[in-house]
N, C-alpha and C positions, 0 to 999 in steps of 0.2 A: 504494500500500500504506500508506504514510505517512497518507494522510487519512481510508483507512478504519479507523485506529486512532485517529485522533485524535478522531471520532465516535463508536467505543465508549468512550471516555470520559465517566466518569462529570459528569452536565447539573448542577451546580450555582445555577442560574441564579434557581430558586425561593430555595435557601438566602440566597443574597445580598440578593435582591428582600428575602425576611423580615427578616434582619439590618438592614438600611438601613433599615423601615420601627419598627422598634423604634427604633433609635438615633433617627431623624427626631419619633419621638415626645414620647420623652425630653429632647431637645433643647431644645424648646419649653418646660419648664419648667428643666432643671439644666444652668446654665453652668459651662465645663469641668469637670473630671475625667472625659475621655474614658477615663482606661486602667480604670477601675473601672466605667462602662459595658460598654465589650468586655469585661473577666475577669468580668462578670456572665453577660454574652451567652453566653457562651461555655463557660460551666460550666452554662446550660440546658441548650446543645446536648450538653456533655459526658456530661451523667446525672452532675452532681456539686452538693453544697452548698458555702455559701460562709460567710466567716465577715468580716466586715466591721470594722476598729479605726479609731475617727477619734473626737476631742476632741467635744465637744457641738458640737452646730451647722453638723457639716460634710455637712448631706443626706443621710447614710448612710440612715436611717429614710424619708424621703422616697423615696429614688431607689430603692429597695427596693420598695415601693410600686407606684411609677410602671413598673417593670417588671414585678409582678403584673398589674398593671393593661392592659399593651400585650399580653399574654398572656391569650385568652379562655380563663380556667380557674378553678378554685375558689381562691380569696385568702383565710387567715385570719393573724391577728395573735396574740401571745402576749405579754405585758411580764412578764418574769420579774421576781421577787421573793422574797428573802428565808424569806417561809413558802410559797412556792408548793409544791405539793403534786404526786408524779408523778399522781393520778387526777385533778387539772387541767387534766394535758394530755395524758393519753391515752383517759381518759373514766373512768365507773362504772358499775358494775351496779345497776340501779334497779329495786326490785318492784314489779309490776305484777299488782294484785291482781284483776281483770278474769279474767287468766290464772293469778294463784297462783303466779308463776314470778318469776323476775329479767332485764331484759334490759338488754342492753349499751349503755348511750348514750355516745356516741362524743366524744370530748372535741376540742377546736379541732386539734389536730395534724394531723389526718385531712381534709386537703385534699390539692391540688396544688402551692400555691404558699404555705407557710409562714413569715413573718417572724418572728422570735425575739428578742425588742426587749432588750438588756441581754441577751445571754442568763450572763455571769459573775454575775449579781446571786443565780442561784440556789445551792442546796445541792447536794451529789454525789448525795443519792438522787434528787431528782429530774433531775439532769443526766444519772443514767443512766438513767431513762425515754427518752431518746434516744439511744442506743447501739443497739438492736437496730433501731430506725426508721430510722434514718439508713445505715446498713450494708444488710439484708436486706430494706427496704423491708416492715415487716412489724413487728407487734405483739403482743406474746402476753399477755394479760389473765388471770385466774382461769383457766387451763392450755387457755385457746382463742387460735385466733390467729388474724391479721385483717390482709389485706393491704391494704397503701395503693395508692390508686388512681394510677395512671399518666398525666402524668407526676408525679412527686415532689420537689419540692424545697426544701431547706433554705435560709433567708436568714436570718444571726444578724448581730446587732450587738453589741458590746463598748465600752467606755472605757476607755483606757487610763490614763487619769490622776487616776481619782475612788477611791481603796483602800475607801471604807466599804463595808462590809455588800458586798462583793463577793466572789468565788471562784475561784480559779485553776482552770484548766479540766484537768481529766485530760489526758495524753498519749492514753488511749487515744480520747479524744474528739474533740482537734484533728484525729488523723489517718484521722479522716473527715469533714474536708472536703476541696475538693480545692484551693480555693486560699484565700487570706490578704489580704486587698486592705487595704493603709495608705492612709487617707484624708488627703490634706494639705490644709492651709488655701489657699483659693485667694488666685490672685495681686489686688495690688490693681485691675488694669482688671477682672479675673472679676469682682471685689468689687463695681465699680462696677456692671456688668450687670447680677449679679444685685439689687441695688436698686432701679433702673433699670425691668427685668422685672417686677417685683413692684408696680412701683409702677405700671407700664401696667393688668395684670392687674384691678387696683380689686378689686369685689367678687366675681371670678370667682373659683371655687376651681380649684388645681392639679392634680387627679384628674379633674375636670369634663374637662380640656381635652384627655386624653389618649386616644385609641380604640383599640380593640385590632387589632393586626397579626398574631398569629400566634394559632388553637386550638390546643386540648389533643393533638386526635390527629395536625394537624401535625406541632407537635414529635416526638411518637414517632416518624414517618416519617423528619424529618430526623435525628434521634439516629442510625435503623439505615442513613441514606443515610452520616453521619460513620463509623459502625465501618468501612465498607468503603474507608476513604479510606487510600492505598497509602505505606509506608514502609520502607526500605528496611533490608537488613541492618545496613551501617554505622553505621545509628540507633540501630536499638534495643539496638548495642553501645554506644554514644556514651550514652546513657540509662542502662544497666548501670552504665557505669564513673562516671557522674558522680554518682550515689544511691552508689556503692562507696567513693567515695572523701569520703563525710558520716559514715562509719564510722571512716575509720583517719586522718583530719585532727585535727591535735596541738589545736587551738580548739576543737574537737565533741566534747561528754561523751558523747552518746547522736545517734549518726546516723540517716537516714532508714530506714523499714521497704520491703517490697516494694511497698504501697503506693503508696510514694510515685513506683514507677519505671511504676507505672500509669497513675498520674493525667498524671504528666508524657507518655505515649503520649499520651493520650485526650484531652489539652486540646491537644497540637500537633496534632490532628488535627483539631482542633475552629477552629483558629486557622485553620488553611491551606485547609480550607473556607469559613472568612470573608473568606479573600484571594483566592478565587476557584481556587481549585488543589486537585486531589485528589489529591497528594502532598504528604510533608512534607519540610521543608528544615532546614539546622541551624538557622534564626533562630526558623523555629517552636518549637523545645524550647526555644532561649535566651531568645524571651519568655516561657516561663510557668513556667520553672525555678525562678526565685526566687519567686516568689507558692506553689508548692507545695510550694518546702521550705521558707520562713522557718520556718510555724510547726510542722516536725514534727523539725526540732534542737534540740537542749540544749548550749549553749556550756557550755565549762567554765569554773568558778569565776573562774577569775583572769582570764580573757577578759571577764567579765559586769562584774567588779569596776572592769579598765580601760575600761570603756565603750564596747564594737565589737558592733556588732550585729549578728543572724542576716545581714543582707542582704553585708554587708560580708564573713564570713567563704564567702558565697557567691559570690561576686564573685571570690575570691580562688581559690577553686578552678576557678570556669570560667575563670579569667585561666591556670589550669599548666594547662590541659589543651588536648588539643591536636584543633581542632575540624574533624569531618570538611568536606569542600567536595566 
């Protein structure tokens, strides 16, 4: 009885195959930062954007890329700026005097796989050009609307440490994406690798060298093979109470929204399908709990002032809470 349950179990076999052959691709040009590879991977499979902060020069833009790239799908780029314009990036109406008429030409956002280079450099009106895109997968122009093709994904970069000509990003805009990935400087043997690499490389470019491992309608298969991946009661109370308690913690001005208790579902599910398990366990929520609440809290004043960050006062709260097993 035992082994004929074990065989309606759901075959992951292809999901890991794909997984393995992204990372192996990736590889090949960016040395370590494996955990920003997997919260990359991981939020394709989840049907989630990601929002990327890392000091100039630490591959964000690149590795971004290189994962468009091992994904046979539409790739476009965007470098937010200062006057960037929202019919820049959701497109305009253009007359076409042939027909007498006006018609819709589709601006760079309307891909699959969208990199949003700086996306803080821009203004709030067109930051919210991405608000209804990002959420309902869907665009409403001159009172038509026009859905993005499947799959859809967000890849935005940020700097944290350059104030000029930049823009603090709405609340309600962080908290569509699903996770936050901190880019650190790698260690110095990484450092050396990567020079190393680079310098074997000579004239071959870095995109050149990467093939694609997974299509477009793949992923959609593997997204609806992750929704059915099994969790159990205790979880999704354990997820409940840990989003509940970014509300009534004396450090948090403004706790996580319901959101945020989704995302944390839908990325352990995503996680424990990459471990080869189509269940999830508590470590699966513990890995990606902080990546999807750092940025959708607001510490309070005198917390910000003494210098304790999102990560820390998250830290603090899965340290009192008491994890199921």
């Amino acid at each position: 009885m035992e082994e004929q349950i074990f065989q309606e179990r759901t075959d992951l076999s292809a999901l890991n195959d794909a997984v393995m052959s992204i990372r192996n691709e990736i590889k090949k040009i960016i040395v370590g930062q494996d955990e920003m590879v997997k919260l990359i991977i991981t939020a394709l499979l989840a049907d989630g954007h990601v929002l990327i902060e890392g000091v100039p020069g630490v591959a964000k833009t690149l590795t971004a890329k290189l994962v468009a790239k091992s994904v046979n799908a539409g790739f476009s780029r965007i470098q937010f700026t200062p006057d960037l314009m929202p019919s820049d990036v959701l497109g305009t109406p253009v007359f076409n005097p042939r027909e007498a008429s006006f018609e819709f030409k589709k601006g760079p956002i309307f891909s699959n796989i969208v990199l949003v280079d700086e996306i803080n450099r821009a203004p709030a009106k067109t930051q919210s050009a991405l608000l209804e895109i990002m959420e309902e997968r869907q665009a409403t122009v001159d009172g038509k609307t026009y859905t993005m093709a499947a799959p859809f994904m967000v890849l935005a970069t940020q700097n944290p440490v350059e104030q000029e000509g930049t823009y603090r990003l709405p609340e309600a805009q962080l908290d569509r994406f699903l996770f936050k990935i901190l880019v650190p400087y790698p260690t110095e043997a990484e450092e050396l690798s990567i020079i190393s690499q680079f310098h074997q490389m000579g004239t071959t470019s870095a995109l050149d060298m990467i093939r694609p491992a997974l299509h477009a309608d793949q992923i959609i298969a593997l997204r609806q093979q992750i929704k059915r991946q099994i969790i159990e009661e205790k979880l999704l109370q354990f997820i409940a109470r840990l989003v509940h308690q970014t509300r009534n913690h004396k450090s948090i001005y403004l706790g996580a929204s319901p959101r945020a208790s989704l995302a944390i579902m839908n990325a352990s599910k995503a996680i424990a399908a990459m471990q080869g398990r189509d269940f999830v366990t508590p470590d699966d929520i513990l890995a990606v709990a902080t990546p999807v609440l750092r940025h959708r809290i607001i510490l309070s004043p005198d917390k910000e002032m003494e210098g304790i960050s999102e990560d820390e006062v998250i830290r603090q709260i899965i340290q009192g809470m008491d994890v199921p097993r």
